[in-house]
N, C-alpha and C positions, 0 to 999 in steps of 0.2 A: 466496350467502352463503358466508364462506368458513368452515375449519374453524379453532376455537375456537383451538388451539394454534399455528396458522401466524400465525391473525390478532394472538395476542399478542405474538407476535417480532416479524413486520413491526410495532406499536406500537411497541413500544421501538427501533429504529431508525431508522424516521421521527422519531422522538421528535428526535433528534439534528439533524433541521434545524429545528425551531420553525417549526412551518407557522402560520400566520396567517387566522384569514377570510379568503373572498378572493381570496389569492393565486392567481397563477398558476403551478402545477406543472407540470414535464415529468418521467413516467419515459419511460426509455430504454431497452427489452429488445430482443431478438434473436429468432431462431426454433429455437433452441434451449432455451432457458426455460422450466421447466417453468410452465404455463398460470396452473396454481391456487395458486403460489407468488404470482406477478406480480399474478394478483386479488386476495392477499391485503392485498397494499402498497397497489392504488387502493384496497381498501376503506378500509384504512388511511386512506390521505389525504384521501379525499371525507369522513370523520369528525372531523378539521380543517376542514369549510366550504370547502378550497380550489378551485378550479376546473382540472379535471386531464384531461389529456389524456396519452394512453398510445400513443408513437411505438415501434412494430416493423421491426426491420431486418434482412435477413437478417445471418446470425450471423458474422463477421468470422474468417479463417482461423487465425489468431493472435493472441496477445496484444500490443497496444502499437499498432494500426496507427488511422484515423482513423473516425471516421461518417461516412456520406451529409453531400450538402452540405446538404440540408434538415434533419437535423438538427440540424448546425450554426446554421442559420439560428434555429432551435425554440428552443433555449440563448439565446441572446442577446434572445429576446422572454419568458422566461421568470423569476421570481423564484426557482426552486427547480429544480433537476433534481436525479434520483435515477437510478441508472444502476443496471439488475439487467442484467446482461449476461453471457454465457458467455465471451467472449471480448473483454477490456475494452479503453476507446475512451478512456481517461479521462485519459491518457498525449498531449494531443493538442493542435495549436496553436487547435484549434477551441474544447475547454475550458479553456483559458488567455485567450481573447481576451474569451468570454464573461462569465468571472470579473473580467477587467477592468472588466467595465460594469457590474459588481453581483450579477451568479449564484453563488447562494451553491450546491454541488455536493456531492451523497451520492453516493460509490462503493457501492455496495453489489455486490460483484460476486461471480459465480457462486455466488450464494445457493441452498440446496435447502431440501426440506423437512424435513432432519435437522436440519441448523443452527436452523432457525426455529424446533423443538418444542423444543430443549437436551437437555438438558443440554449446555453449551459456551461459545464466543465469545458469542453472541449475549446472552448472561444476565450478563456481568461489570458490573458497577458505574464504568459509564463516568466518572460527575460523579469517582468516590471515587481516579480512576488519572490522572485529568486531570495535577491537580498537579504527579506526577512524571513524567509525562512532558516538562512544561514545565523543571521544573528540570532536567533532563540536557537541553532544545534549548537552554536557557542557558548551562548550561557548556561544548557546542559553539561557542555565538558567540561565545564570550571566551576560546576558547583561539586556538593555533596548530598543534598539531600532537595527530595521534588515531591511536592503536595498537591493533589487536585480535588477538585471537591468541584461541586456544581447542586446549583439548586434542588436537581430532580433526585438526590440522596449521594451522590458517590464522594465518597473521602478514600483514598489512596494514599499513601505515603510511598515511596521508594528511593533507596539506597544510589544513589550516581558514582559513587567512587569508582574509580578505573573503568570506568564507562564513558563512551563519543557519544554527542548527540548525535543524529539524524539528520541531516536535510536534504529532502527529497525535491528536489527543485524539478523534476520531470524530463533534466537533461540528462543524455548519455555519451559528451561529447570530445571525451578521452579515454585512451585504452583502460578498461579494467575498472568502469564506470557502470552506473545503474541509475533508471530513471523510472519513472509510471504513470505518463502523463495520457489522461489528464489530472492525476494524484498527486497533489501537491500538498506536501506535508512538512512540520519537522518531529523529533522525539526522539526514542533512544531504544535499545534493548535491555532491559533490565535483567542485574546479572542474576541468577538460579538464588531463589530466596528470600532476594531483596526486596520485596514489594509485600503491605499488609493493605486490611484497610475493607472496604466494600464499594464492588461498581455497580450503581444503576443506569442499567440502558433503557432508552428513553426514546431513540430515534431509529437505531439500524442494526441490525445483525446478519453476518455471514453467514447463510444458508439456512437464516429464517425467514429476514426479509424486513420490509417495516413496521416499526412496532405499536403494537394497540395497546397494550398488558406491558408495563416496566416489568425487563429483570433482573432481581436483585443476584449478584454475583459475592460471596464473603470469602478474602482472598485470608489467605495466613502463610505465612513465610514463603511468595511465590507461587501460592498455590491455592487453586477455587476450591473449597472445603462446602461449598452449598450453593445451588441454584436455584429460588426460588420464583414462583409469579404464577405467572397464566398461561393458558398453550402453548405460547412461545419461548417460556421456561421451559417447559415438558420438554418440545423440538429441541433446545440447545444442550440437553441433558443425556437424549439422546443420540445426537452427531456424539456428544463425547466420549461417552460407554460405547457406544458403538464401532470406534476406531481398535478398541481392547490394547489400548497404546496407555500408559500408566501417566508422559509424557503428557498428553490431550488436556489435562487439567493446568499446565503450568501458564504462570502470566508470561508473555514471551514479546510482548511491543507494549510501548505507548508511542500514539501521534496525534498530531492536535495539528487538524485542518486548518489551509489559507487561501482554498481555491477559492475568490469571493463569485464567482462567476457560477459556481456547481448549485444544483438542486439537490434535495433531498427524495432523489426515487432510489425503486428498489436495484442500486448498483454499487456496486463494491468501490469502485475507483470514484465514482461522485456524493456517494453519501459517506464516505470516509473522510474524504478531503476536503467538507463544506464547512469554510470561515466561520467560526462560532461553534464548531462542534470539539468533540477530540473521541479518539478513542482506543480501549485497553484491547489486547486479544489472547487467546488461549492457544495453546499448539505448539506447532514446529517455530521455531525462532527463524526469522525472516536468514537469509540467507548471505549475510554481511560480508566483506573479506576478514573482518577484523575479530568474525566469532566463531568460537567454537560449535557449531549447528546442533541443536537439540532437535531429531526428529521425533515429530509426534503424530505424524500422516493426515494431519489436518490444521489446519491456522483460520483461525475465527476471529476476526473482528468483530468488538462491540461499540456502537456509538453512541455517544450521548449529548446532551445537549450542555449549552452555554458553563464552558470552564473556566474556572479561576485556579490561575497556577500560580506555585509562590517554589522559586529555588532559592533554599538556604535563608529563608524568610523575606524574600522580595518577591513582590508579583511581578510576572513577567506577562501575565493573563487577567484580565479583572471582567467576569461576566462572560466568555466569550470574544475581550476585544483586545489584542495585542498592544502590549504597552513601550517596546522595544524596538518602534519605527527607525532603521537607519536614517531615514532622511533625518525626525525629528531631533535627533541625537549631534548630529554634523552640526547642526543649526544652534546647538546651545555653546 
C-alpha cells in the first residue's frame, strides 16, 4: 500500500489519461526510479480497473535517446502508456509511431516523492490553464513570424509558417493524444533553419540542472554555432559533442511555461513549465504526429526567465505575463 500523499499525486496525474475499465496500460520506468514512487502510480492505475503491466529498463544515459525494442513493441499493443523515467525516452520515433495507431501517452518524467506530496506542479488546476494554453498554440498557427527576447539577454526570432502551435495541456484523453503533466506548456517546433537570434539561460538546464553562470547560446539558421559562460556552459557543450550526433546542435522546441503552481527545482517537468519562464531546446525534435522527427539522441531544454513574446508584431507575452486570457477576451 502506498503512502496516502504519493498515492494522491500519482491520482491526479493519471487522472490526465482517462483510464477506462479494462484498458490496457503500460508504465515505463527505469532502474533508477524511486521503487515506491512507481508503486504508487500502479496503485493508482489498477484503481481504474485497468489491466497494467509495469515494463523496467535499465535507466538510459541521457535524456532524448530511444527504449528497448520491446518496449517499443509494449506501446503499440497498449491503450495507454505512462512514462516515469529518470532519463526520458519519450522524444522517440518508437512513441511517435505508437501514437499513430492510437496510444494515447503520459510523460510523467523524473517524478519524486517531493513533487508527488506538493506543494507544486503536481497540484495546479490543469482543466482551469487548459484554455490558455490553447489560445497562445492558436495564435502560433496563425502567425508567421515569433520573437522572444527576455531581460536576462535572449532575442530569438523564428520563422512559424506551416508550423502548429503546441499546447500541452497535460491531458491524454483521446486516441493518438500526448500530455506531460505536470508540464503544462504551449509553443511550437520550429521548422529546420528557421530560428536566429541568441538564448540566454538563466534559470534551468537539461542535464545541467540550475543555473548559477548564464549560458549564452548564438543560434544561426536553426542552429547553436556557440556556447558560451561558466561550468555550466562547459557541461552543455559537452552533453552535445558528446552524442557525435551532427543533429545535437539543432534548435528543435520552443515553450513557454503556464503551470502557475510549479517551482523552480532542479526538474525537467517543473522548471520548464513554470509561469513566467519559457524555454528553447537543442536535440531530437519532440516526437509530434505532425513532424517529420529529427533524431539527435538527446533533447535539452534551456530555461530562462521572464518572456516577452511578440507574433507577427503583437505581444502575446509582456515580461513573463500572458496577455491572451480567454476569459478576458469573451468579456470584451
Amino acid at each position: 500500500m502506498s503512502d496516502a500523499r504519493l498515492l494522491e499525486g500519482a491520482r491526479r496525474l493519471i487522472g490526465c489519461g482517462r483510464i477506462k475499465p479494462g484498458e490496457e496500460v503500460l508504465i515505463i520506468t527505469d532502474t533508477r526510479m524511486d521503487a515506491e514512487v512507481v508503486e504508487a502510480f500502479a496503485q493508482a492505475v489498477r484503481e481504474e480497473g485497468a489491466d497494467l503491466v509495469v515494463a523496467t529498463m535499465a535507466a538510459r544515459s541521457g535524456p532524448g535517446q530511444s527504449p528497448p525494442e520491446i518496449l517499443a513493441k509494449g506501446m503499440r499493443g497498449a491503450d495507454l502508456a505512462i512514462e516515469l523515467t529518470s532519463e526520458f525516452v519519450h522524444h522517440s520515433i518508437a512513441r511517435q509511431s505508437a501514437q499513430r495507431a492510437g496510444l494515447r501517452y503520459l510523460f510523467i518524467g523524473d517524478i519524486d516523492r517531493e513533487m508527488l506530496e506538493g506543494p507544486g506542479a503536481v497540484y495546479a488546476d490543469f482543466e482551469a490553464i487548459a484554455p490558455r494554453i490553447v489560445r497562445l498554440s492558436e495564435a502560433i498557427t496563425a502567425g508567421s513570424t515569433m520573437r522572444i527576447t527576455a531581460p536576462g539577454g535572449t532575442d530569438m526570432t523564428f520563422d512559424l509558417v506551416g508550423r502548429n502551435g503546441r499546447a500541452l495541456t497535460g491531458l491524454a484523453d483521446a486516441p493518438s493524444t500526448f500530455g506531460a503533466p505536470p508540464c503544462l506548456e504551449g509553443g511550437v517546433i520550429p521548422k529546420p533553419g528557421g530560428s536566429s537570434g541568441r538564448v540566454v539561460v538563466d534559470a534551468y538546464c537539461v542535464g545541467v540542472g540550475l543555473i548559477d553562470t548564464p549560458i549564452t547560446v548564438e543560434v544561426e539558421n536553426g542552429r547553436a554555432v556557440s556556447i558560451e559562460g561558466g561550468p555550466e556552459a562547459e557541461k552543455l557543450r559537452g552533453l552535445l559533442e558528446g552524442t557525435g550526433n551532427a543533429n545535437a546542435h539543432n534548435v528543435s522546441e520552443v515553450g513557454i511555461g503556464f503551470n502557475d503552481s510549479a517551482l523552480l527545482i532542479d526538474n525537467v517537468t517543473s522548471a520548464e513549465s513554470l509561469y513566467g519562464t519559457a524555454h528553447i531546446a537543442l536535440g531530437s525534435t519532440p516526437a509530434d504526429l505532425d513532424i517529420e522527427m529529427i533524431n539527435a539522441g538527446i533533447h535539452l531544454d534551456m530555461v530562462f526567465h521572464r518572456p516577452t513574446i511578440t507574433i507577427d508584431g503583437s505581444e502575446v507575452f509582456a515580461d513573463g505575463v500572458f496577455l491572451l486570457d480567454p476569459a478576458a477576451e469573451s468579456q470584451r
